[in-house]
C-alpha positions in Angstrom: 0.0 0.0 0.0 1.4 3.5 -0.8 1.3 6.3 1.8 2.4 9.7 0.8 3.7 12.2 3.1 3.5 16.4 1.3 5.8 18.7 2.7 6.8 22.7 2.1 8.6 24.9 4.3 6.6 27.8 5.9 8.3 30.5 4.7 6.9 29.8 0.7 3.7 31.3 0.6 3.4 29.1 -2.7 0.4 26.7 -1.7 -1.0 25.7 -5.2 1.4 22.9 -6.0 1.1 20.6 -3.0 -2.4 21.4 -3.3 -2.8 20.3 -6.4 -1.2 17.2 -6.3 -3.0 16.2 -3.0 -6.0 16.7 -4.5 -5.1 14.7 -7.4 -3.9 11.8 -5.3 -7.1 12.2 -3.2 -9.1 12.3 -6.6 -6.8 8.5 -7.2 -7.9 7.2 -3.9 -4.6 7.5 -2.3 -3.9 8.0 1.0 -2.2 11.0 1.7 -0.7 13.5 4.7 0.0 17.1 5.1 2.8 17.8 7.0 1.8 21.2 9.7 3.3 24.0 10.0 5.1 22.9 13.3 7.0 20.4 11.4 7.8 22.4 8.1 9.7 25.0 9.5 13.6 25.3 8.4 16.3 27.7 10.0 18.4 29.5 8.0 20.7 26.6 6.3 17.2 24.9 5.2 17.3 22.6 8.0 13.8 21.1 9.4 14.0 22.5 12.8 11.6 20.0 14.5 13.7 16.8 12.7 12.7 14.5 15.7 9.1 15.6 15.3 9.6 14.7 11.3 11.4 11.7 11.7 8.5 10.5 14.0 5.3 11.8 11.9 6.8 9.8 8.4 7.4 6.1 11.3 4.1 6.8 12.5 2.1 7.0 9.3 4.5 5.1 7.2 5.1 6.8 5.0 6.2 5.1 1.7 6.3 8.3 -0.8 7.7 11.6 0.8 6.9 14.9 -1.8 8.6 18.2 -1.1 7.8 22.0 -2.6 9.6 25.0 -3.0 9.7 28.0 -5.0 12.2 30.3 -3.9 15.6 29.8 -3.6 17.6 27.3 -5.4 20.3 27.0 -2.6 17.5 27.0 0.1 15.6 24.3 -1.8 18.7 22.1 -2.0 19.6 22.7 1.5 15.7 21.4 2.6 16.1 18.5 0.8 19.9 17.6 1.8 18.2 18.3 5.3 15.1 15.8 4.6 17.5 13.5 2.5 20.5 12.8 5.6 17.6 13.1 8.0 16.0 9.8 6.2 19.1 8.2 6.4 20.5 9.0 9.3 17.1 7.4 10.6 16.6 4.1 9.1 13.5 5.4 7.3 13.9 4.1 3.9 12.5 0.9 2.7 16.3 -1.0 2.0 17.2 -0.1 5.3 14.1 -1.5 6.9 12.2 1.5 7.0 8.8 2.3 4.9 10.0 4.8 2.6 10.3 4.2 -1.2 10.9 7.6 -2.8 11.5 11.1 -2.3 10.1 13.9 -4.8 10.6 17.3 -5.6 9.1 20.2 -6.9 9.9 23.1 -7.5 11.4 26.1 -9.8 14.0 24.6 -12.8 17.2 26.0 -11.4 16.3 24.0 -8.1 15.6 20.9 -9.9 18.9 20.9 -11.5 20.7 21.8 -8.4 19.2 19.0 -6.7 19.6 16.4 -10.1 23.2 16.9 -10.0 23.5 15.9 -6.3 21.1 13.0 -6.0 20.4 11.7 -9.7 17.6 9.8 -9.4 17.6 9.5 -5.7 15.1 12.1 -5.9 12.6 12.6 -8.7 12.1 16.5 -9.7 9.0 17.7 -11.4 9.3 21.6 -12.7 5.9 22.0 -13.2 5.2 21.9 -16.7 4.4 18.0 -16.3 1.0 16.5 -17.1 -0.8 15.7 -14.4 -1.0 11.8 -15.3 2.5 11.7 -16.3 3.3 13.1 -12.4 0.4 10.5 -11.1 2.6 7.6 -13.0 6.1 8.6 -11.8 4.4 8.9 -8.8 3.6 5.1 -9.0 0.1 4.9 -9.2 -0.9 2.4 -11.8 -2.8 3.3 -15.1 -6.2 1.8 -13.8 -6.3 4.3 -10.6 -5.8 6.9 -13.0 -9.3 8.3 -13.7 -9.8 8.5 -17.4 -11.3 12.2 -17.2 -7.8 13.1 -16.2 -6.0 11.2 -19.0 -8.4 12.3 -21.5 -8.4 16.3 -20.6 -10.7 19.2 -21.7 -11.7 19.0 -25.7 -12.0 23.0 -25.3 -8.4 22.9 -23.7 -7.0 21.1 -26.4 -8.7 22.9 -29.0 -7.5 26.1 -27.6 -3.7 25.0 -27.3 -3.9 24.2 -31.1 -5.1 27.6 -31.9 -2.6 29.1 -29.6 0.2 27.4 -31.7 -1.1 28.2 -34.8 -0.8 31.8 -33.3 2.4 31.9 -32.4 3.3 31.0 -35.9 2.3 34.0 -37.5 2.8 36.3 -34.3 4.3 39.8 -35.0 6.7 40.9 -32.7 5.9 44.8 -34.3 2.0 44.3 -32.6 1.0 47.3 -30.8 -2.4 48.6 -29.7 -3.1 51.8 -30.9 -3.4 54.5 -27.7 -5.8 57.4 -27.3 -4.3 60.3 -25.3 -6.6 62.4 -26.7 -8.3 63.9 -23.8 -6.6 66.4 -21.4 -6.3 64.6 -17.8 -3.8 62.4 -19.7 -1.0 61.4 -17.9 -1.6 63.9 -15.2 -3.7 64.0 -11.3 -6.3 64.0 -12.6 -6.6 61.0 -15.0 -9.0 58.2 -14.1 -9.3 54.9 -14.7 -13.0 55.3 -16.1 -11.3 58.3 -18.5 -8.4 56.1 -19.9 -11.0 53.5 -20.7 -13.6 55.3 -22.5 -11.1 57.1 -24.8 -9.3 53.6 -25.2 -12.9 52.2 -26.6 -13.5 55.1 -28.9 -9.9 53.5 -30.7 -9.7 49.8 -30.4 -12.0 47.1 -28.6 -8.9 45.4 -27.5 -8.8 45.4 -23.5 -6.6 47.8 -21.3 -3.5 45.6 -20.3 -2.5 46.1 -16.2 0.8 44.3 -15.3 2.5 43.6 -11.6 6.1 44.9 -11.9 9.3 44.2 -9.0 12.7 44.2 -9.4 14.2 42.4 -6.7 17.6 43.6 -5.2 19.3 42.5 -1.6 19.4 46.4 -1.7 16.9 48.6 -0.9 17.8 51.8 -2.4 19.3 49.6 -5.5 15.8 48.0 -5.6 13.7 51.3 -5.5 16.2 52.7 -8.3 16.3 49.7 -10.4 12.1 50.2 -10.4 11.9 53.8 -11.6 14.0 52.8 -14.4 11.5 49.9 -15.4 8.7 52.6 -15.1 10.6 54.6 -17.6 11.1 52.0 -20.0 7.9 50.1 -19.6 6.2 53.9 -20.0 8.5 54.8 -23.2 7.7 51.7 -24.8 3.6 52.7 -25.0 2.5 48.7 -24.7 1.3 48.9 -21.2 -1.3 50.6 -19.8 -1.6 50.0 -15.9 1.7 50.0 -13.6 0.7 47.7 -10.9 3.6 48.0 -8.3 4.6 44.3 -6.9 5.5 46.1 -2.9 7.3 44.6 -0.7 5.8 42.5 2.7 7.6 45.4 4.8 5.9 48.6 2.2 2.9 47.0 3.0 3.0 46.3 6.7 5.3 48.7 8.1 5.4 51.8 5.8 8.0 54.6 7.1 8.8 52.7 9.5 12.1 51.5 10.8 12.9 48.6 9.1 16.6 47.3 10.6 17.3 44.1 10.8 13.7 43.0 9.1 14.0 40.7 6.0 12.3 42.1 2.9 11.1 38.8 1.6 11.2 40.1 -1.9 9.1 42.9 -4.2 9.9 46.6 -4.0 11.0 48.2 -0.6 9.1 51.3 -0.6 9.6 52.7 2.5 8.6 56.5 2.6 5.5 58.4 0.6 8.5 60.8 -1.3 9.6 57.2 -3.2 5.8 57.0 -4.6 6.3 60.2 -5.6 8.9 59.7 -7.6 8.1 56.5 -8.4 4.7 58.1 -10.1 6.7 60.8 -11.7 9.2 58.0 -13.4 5.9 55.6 -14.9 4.6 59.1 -16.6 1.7 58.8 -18.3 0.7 55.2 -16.5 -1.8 54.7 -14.4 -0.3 53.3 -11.7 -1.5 51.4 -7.9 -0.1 49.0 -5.6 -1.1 46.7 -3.0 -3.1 47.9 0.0 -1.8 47.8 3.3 -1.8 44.9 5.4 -1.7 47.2 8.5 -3.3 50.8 8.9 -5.1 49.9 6.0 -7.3 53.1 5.4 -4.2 54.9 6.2 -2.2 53.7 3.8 -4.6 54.6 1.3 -5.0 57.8 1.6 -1.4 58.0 0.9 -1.5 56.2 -2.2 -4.4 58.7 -3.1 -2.4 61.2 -2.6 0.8 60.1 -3.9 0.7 57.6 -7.0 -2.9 58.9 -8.0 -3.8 55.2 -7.3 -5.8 54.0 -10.6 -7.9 51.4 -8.3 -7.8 50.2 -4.7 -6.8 46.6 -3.4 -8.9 44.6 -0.3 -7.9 41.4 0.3 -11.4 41.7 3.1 -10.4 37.8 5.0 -6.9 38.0 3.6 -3.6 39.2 4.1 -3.5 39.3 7.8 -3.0 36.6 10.3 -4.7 33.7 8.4 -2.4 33.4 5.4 0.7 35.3 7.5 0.7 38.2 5.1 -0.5 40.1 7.6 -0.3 41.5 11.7 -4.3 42.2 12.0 -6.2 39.7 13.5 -9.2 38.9 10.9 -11.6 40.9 12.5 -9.8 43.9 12.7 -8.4 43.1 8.7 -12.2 43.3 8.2 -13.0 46.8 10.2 -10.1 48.4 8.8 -11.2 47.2 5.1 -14.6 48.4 5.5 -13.4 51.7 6.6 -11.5 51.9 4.0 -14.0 51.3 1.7 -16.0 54.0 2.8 -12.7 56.2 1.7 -12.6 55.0 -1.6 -16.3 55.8 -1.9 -15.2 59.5 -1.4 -12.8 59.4 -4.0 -15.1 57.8 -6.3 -12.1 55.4 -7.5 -12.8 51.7 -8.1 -12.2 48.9 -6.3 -11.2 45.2 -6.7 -11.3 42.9 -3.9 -8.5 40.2 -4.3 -10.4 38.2 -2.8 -11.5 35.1 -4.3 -8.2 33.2 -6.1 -7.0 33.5 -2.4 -9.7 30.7 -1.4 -8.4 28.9 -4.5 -5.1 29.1 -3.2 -6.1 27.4 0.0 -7.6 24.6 -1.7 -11.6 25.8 -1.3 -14.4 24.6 -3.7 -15.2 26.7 -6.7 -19.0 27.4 -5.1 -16.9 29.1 -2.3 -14.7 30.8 -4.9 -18.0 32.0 -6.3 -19.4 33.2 -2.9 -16.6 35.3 -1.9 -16.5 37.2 -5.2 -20.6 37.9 -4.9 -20.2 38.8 -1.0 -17.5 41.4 -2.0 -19.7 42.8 -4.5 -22.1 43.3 -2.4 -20.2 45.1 0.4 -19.2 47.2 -2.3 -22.2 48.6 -3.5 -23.4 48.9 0.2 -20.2 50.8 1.0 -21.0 53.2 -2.3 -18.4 52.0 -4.7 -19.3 53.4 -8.1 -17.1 51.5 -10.1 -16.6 47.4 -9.3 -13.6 45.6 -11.0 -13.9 42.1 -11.1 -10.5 40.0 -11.3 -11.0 36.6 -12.3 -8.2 34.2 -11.9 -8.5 31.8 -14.6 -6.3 28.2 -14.6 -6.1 28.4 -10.3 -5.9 26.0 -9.5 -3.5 24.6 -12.9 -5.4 21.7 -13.6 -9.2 23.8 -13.7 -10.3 23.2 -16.9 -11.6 25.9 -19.0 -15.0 25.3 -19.1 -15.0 25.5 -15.7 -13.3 28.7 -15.6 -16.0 30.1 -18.0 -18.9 28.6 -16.2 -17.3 30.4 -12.7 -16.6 33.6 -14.5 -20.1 33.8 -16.1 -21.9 32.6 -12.7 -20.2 35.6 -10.9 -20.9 37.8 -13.5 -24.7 36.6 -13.3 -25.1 36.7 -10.1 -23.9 40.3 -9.7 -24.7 42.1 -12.3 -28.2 42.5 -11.1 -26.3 44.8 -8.7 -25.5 47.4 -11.6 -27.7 50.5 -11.6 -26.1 54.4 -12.6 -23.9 54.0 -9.4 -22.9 50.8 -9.4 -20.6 49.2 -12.3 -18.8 45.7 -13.1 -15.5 46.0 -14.7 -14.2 41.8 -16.0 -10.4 41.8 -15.3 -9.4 38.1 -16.2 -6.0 37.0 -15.4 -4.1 33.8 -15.9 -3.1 31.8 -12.4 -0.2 32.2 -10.9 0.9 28.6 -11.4 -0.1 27.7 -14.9 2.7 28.6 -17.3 5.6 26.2 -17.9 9.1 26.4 -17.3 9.5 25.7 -21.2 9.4 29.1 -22.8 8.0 28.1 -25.8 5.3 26.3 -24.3 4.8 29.4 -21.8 4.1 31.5 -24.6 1.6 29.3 -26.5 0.0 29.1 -23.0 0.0 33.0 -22.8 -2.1 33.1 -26.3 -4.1 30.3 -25.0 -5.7 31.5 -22.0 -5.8 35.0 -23.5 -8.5 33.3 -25.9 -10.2 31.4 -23.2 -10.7 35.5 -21.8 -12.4 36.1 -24.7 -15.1 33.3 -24.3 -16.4 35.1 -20.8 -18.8 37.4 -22.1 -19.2 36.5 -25.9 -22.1 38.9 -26.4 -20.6 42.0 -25.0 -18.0 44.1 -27.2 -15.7 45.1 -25.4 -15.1 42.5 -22.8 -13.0 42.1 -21.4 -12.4 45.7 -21.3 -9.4 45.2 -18.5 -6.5 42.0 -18.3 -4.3 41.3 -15.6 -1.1 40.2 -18.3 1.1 37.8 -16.2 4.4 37.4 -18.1 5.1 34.5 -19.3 8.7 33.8 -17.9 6.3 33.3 -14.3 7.7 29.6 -13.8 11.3 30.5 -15.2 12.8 33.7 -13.8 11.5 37.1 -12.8 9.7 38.8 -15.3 11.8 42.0 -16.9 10.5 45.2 -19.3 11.4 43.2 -22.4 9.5 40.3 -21.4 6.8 42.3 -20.0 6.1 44.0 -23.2 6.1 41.0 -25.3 4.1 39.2 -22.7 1.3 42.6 -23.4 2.0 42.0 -27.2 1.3 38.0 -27.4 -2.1 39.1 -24.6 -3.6 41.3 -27.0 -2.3 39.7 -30.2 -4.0 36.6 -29.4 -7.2 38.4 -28.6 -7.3 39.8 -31.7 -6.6 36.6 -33.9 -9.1 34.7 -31.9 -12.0 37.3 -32.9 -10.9 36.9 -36.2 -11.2 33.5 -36.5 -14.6 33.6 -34.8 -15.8 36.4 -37.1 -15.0 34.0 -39.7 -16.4 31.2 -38.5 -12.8 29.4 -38.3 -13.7 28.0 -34.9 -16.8 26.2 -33.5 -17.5 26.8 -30.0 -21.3 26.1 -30.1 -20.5 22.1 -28.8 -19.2 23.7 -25.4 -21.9 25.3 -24.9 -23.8 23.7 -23.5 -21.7 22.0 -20.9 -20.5 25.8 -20.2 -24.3 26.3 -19.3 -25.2 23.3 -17.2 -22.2 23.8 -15.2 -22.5 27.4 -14.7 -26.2 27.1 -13.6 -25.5 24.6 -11.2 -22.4 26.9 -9.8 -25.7 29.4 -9.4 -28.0 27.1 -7.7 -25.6 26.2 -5.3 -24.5 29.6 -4.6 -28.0 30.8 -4.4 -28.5 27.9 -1.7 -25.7 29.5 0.4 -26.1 32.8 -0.1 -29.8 32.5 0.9 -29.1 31.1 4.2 -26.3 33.6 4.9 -28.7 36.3 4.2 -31.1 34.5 6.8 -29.0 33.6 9.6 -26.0 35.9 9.8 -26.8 39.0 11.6 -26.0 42.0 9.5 -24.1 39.8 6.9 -22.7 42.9 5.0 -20.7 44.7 7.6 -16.9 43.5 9.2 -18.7 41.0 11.9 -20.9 39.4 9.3 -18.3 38.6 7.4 -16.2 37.3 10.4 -19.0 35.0 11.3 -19.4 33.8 7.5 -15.4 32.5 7.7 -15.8 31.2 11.3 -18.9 29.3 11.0 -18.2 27.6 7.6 -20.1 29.1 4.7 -16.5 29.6 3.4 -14.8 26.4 3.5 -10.5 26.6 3.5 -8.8 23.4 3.5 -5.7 24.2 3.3 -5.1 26.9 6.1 -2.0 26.8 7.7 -2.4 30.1 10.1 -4.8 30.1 13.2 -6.8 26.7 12.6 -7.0 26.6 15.8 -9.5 29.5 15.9 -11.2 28.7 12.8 -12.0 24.8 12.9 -15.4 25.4 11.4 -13.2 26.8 7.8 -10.8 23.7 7.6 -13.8 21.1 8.9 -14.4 19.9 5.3 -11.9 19.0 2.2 -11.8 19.2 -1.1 -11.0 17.0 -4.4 -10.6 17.8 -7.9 -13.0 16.2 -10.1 -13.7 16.5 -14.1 -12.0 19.9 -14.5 -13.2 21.2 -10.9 -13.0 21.3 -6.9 -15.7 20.1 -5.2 -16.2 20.2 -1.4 -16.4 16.9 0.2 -16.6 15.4 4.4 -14.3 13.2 5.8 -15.3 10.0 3.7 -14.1 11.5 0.6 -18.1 12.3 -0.1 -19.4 15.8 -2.3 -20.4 18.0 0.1 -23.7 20.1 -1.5 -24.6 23.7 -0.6 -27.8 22.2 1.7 -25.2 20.3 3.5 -22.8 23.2 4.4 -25.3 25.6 5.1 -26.8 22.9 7.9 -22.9 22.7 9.1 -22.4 26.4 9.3 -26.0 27.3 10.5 -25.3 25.2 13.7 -22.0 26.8 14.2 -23.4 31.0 14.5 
């Protein structure tokens, strides 16, 4: 009998991959174990700190198949698994040595895999991500009939997409630009608006306005912040990007000018002071440009990116980036007070507002129905709170092995459920993205999969013009080194290229998407009955369900189901009391046997828990 044991050290935020593969194994009808957070810490060599703890956790469950992810370092990843490696050794634990333990995997970026190759050949089995899923389900032993054949088999609109995508690349221009408007006199200056950028855009081209994160990373600080403004300069002198999205720093977001000596920057830009944004905002002339919000003195930090990058649209993470994914110092309630008062700021200014909300279930293994939920609560706070102007961000391919349809059917049974929300004052704004996780380390292949999902935007909203009228562009280098001007233009150029070639082909009637529509439908109106189930008995039983204590009691009683939450699970037992399995493209929620868990059957859980 095989037993697999999934491990990642604490400090990599980077949940998606051992997510994914436990819920593939689950989906096999494998036994599997998490590792906690207790026993996945590492010092500063890499070392497991609680080894004893280890050592006893893989005797006791017997482990035969030990996994291990990382995505930062490549010295720190070979260091974890030299730790793991001698520790396994020195301990009798493998299976020639009388122990249970067969193999040992890895995954993680490319440079680590080949760090770790040249030390252990085939000691240790590396996967950079780019594998198919059965491919990874075979080398991790299963046998072909434990395989399910859904998984084998894939998504008929994936495929069809990828072909396209090819084809595309083919015949791609490097010379592709979308035409600008800067015909209207806030351009560039205080006063420009996101709502003014993107009603001149339409008057030129029905091709989306293109957002992009952006970070150097340097060990120094004032290197780092230097190093940016010149990226703002290029990527503004170029004229392919539209929206400068600035990837901050942990410390810029939780302790802004403050001291910061002795604190680890744990990567993105170190902006430290409200003079930097200045000049910062001065350097990306005429971007729009925003940032992360705060994770602490949240409303605070806002009004200083009002006042000193013009902020194109504010950022609520509303249940995260505090204390439940460690992104944060605010306990969840307090995350949610400041949030809401916060909202009430942005109301004033009459500047959007996206709540990054719902991947970040997604990350933590949750349903798609909770995925779904959070989006529909968010817009509803919103609109309560009097934001004028919603923008939707819709993580497509999260996790990696989602299959499009269901990404459409989630995107439209958001879209449906709250765009009966819209009136003069209220507004939805679609701003698909591609997941965090999905491109390959193969550049060619991470390209093709750019076009590809760019096409898969364009099915969200088939009837409306200009939709999607915003994209999130992740660059394709994502899975193989940190994304630079160059790449981040090209990355713009293949997004909006692809967009353009697949309208054409469907003007044409080159490509026949009428055969998916119908699954697209069932599934989204199912997505809609559940939700409607949920939302129902929120609305019935959670005092005041719209304000920061509703929305605390939602989480804590269970409407929300999170899996995978490493941070206080102690406090919120009611969140991590179900799992969740990937089936036929999707995550479904299911109880401890392994059985779907429907909306009736959560909302009894959570009811009993208010």
């Amino acid at each position: 009998m095989r037993r697999y044991g999934l491990l990642k050290p604490t400090h990599d935020a980077h949940t998606l991959g051992i997510n994914a593969i436990k819920s593939q194994l689950i989906a096999c009808n494998q036994i599997v174990f998490l590792a906690d957070e207790q026993l996945s810490k590492t010092n500063h060599n890499g070392e497991i700190e609680a080894s004893k703890e280890l050592v006893k956790w893989l005797k006791d469950h017997q482990i035969t198949h030990l996994g291990l992810s990382y995505r930062l370092d490549e010295k720190d990843a070979l260091n974890t698994v030299k730790s793991i490696f001698n520790l396994c050794v020195a301990n009798y634990l493998f299976e020639n040595r009388g122990g249970s333990l067969r193999k040992i995997y890895f995954a993680g970026l490319p440079q680590s895999c080949e760090l770790i190759k040249e030390v252990f050949n085939d000691q240790v089995i590396t996967f950079v991500g780019s594998e198919e899923m059965a491919n990874v389900l075979r080398s991790l032993d299963l046998n072909e009939d434990e395989i399910p054949k859904s998984l084998i088999k894939g998504s008929e609109y994936d495929h069809l997409l990828m072909d396209l995508a090819k084809d595309f690349m083919n015949s791609f221009d490097s010379n592709f630009k979308v035409e600008k408007n800067t015909n209207y006199k806030e351009f560039g200056t205080k006063q420009d608006r996101l709502t003014l950028r993107l009603k001149a855009h339409q008057k030129k081209t029905d091709l989306p306005l293109t957002r992009l994160h952006v970070g150097p990373y340097h060990q120094d600080r004032l290197e780092a912040v230097a190093s940016f403004k010149e990226w703002c300069k290029e990527l503004a002198d170029t004229q392919h990007l539209d929206i400068l999205s600035i990837g901050s720093s942990q410390l810029t977001q939780s302790k802004f000018n403050e001291d910061w000596t002795n604190l680890a920057n744990g990567g993105g830009v170190p902006i430290q002071n409200e003079s930097e944004y200045e000049e910062i905002y001065e350097a990306s002339r005429p971007l729009l440009v925003r940032t992360y919000s705060g994770t602490n003195h949240i409303d605070e930090l806002a009004i200083i990116h009002e006042r000193s990058i013009n902020i194109a649209w504010h950022a609520l993470s509303l249940w995260w980036f505090n204390q439940l994914d460690g992104r944060g110092p605010n306990d969840l309630l307090t995350n949610l007070k400041q949030s809401i008062k916060t909202l009430d700021f942005i109301a004033d200014t009459n500047k959007p507002y996206e709540p990054n909300t719902p991947h970040h279930f997604a990350f933590r293994k949750s349903d798609d129905v909770t995925y779904i939920i959070s989006a529909v609560l968010a817009a509803r706070l919103a609109k309560k709170h009097g934001i004028q102007d919603f923008i939707l961000q819709v993580m497509l391919n999260t996790p990696r092995f989602t299959w499009g349809i269901t990404d459409i059917a989630k995107a439209r049974a958001i879209l449906e459920l709250i765009k009966p929300l819209e009136d003069e004052n209220f507004k939805v704004l679609l701003q698909p993205r591609a997941g965090l996780d999905f491109f390959s380390p193969d550049e060619k292949k991470a390209k093709q999969q750019l076009a590809m999902v760019s096409m898969l935007m364009d099915d969200i909203e088939v009837d409306v013009k200009n939709s999607p009228p915003l994209v999130h562009v992740v660059s394709y280098s994502e899975a193989l080194y940190m994304a630079n001007p160059k790449v981040m233009n090209e990355s713009i150029q293949l997004t909006c290229a692809a967009l353009e070639y697949y309208r054409k082909l469907k003007k044409e009637h080159k490509v026949e998407l009428s055969r998916f529509e119908k699954d697209m439908t069932e599934l989204k109106q199912h997505f809609i009955s559940e939700a409607n189930i949920i939302l129902e008995s929120i609305e019935r039983n959670v005092d005041e369900y719209l304000s920061a204590q509703g929305f605390y009691d939602i989480y804590e009683a269970g409407y929300l189901p999170t899996p995978y939450l490493y941070n206080a699970s102690e406090i919120f037992v009611n969140a991590i009391y179900f799992d969740s399995r990937y089936h036929n493209g999707s995550v479904i929620l299911v109880d401890k046997d392994g059985l779907e868990v429907d909306a009736i059957k959560r909302c009894e859980f959570a009811k009993k828990n208010l």
